[in-house]
N, C-alpha and C positions, 0 to 999 in steps of 0.2 A: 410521554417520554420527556426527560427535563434534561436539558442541554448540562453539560457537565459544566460545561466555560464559563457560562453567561446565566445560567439556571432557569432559562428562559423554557416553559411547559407549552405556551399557545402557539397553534398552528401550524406544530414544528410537522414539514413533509419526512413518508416514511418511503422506502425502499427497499424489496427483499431480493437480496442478489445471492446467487449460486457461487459456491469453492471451485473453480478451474484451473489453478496450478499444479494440484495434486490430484486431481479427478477425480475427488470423493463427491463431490454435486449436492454437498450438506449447504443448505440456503440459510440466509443470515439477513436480519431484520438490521440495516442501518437506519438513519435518520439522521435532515438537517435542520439546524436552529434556523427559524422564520426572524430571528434578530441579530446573530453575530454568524451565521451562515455555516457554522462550523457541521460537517459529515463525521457523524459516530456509528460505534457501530451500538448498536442498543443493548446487547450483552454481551460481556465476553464469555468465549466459550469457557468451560471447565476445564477439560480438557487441553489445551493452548498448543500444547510440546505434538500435538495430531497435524496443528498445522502451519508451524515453526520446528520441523526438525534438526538433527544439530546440523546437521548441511545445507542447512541454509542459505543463499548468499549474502544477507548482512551479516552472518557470524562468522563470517572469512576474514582473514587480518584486512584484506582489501579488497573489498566487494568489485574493485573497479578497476583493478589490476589488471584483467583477462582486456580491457577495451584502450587502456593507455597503448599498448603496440598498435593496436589498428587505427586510431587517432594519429599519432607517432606517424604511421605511414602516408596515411592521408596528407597532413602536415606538408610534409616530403614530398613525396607528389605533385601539390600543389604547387611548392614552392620551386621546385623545378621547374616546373608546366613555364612557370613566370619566369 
């Protein structure tokens, strides 16, 4: 496998890790560069839209919307508490 970054092919360590978000349990062969360290995954699937569907949480206008009120609160809180 040749590092996409760095093109670096020697030594690079491999990894096969299981899909668990969506509980298809389809394993996938990553790998990292033994020179600029970088974790890929070694193919993409064909397929992609199987395991990015459009309800995705980074294709929400703000992925990260749902967690500013409970920060927010926290915050609050805290700064009471003090």
């Amino acid at each position: 496998m040749t590092c996409r970054i760095c093109k670096n092919s020697i030594d690079n360590r491999e990894y096969r890790i299981k899909e668990m978000m969506f509980g298809s349990g389809d394993t996938f062969t990553y790998f990292q560069c033994s020179r600029c360290h970088c974790l890929q995954i070694a193919e993409i699937p064909k397929n992609i839209t199987k395991y990015y569907p459009s309800n995705y949480y980074s294709f929400t206008a703000d992925p990260l919307k749902k967690y500013r009120n409970i920060i927010k609160r926290h915050v609050v809180r805290f700064r009471n508490h003090y």
